[in-house]
N, C-alpha and C positions, 0 to 999 in steps of 0.2 A: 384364236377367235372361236367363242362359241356359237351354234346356230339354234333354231328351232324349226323343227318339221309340225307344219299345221297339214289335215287331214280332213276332208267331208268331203260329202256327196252331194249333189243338186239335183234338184228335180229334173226329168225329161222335160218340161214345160222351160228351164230357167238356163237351161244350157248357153244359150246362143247368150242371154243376157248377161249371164257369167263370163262367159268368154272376151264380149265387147267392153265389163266393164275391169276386168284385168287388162286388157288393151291396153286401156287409157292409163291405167295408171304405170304402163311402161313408156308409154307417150311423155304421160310427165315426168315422167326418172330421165327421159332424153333429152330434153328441154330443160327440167333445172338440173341434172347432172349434180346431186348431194355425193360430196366427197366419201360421208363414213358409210352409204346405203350400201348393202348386200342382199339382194331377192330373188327368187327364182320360183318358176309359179310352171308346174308339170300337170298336166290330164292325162288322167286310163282310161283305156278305150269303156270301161264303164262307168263313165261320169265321176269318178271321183278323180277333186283337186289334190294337188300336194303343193305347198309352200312352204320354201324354206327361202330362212330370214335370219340372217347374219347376227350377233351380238351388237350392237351401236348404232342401230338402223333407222333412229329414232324419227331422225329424218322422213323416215317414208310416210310415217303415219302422219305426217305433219299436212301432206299434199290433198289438195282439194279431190283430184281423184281418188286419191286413198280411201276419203272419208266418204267419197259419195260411194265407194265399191262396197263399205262394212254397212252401210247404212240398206235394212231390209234385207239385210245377209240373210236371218234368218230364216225368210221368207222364200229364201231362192233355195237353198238348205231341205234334203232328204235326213241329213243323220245330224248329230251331235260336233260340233271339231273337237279333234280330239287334236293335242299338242304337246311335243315330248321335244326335250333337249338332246341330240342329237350332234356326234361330232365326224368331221371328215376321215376316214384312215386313209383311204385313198384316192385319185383322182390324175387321168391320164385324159390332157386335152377334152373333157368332155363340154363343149358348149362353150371352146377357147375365146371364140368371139364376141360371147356373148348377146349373137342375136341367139331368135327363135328359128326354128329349121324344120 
């Protein structure tokens, strides 16, 4: 499976609004539960996002959260996203359960 790592910053002012509306749209990955979705959605301590999103995930973007989360993305947005293909080499239990922690 191939993935993509997405990359930007948010404004100080848009933090909290980013944060709440990733939330949701893990809310709704838990509630409809799409078979082929793979996402994970990381912050550095200085405001830059990191998402990565599985090959066949199409699913995700399909989700009303989803769509309310890109909607004025750019607004929320300090830098450009930057987006690269990006593959696993390795991976020891990190985030086995796939909650947040």
């Amino acid at each position: 499976m191939g993935y993509t790592l997405i990359r930007y910053s948010v404004k100080d002012t848009e933090l909290e609004a980013n944060r709440a509306l990733v939330a949701k749209v893990f809310e709704a990955l838990g509630e409809v539960a799409p078979r082929t979705a793979r996402y994970l959605v990381l912050e550095l301590d200085d405001g830059e996002f990191v998402h990565v999103v599985g090959e066949g995930s199409a699913e995700l973007t399909e989700l009303a959260a989803f769509k309310a989360f890109t909607q004025n993305h750019a607004e929320r947005r300090s830098t450009p996203v930057k987006r690269s293909p990006v593959r696993i080499i390795g991976n020891y239990r990190i985030l086995e359960d796939g909650k947040a922690g």
